[in-house]
C-alpha positions in Angstrom: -10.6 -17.8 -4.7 -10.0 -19.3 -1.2 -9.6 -17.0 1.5 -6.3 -17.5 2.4 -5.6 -16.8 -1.3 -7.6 -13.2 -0.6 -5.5 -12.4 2.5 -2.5 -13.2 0.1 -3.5 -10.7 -2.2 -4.6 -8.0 0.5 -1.0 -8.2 2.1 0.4 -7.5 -1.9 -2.3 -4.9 -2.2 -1.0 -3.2 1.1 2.5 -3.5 0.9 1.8 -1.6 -2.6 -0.1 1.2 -0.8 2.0 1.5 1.7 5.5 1.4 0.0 4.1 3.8 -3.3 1.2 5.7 -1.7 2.1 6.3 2.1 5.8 6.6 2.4 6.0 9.4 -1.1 3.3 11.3 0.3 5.1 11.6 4.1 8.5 12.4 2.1 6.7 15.2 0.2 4.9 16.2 3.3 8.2 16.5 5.4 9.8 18.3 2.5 12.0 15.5 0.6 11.8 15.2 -2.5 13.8 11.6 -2.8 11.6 8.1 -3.2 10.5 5.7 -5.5 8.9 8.2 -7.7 11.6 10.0 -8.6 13.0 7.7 -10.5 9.3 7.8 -12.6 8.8 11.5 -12.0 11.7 14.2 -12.5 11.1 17.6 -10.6 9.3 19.2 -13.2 6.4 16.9 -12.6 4.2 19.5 -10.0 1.2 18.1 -9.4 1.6 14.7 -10.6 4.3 14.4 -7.5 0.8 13.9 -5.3 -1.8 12.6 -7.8 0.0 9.1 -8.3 0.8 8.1 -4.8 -2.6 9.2 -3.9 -4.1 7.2 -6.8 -2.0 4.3 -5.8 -3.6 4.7 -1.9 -7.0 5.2 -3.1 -6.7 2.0 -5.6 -4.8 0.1 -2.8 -7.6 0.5 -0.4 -10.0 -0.1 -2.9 -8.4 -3.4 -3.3 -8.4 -4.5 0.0 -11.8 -3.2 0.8 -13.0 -5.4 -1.9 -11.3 -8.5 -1.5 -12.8 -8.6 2.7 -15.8 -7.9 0.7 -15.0 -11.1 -1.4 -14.3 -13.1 1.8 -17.5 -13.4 3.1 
């Protein structure tokens, strides 16, 4: 894998973490309860509401940190 090929995949990995991890968890924060995982999740879900954008974060990072790891 060529480094340009890693950056490629970091931007994927952080457009993921950002648009499933980051954005659900300031709408729950703020009190909405409309996003991407309601249409995974229905309002019943309790914890689970937190525990998959937050496992989505974690991984998404994980990713990242990894592949720069990779890089050099």
């Amino acid at each position: 894998m060529t480094s340009k090929t890693a950056d490629t995949w970091q931007g994927v990995f952080g457009l993921i973490g950002i648009t499933l991890g980051v954005i659900p968890l300031g709408m729950l924060v703020f009190g909405s309860s409309n996003g991407l995982w309601t249409l995974v999740l229905d309002d019943s879900a309790g914890a689970l509401r937190w525990v998959l954008p937050l496992v989505v974060l974690v991984v998404g990072v994980l990713a990242i940190g990894v592949l720069e790891r990779y890089k050099r």
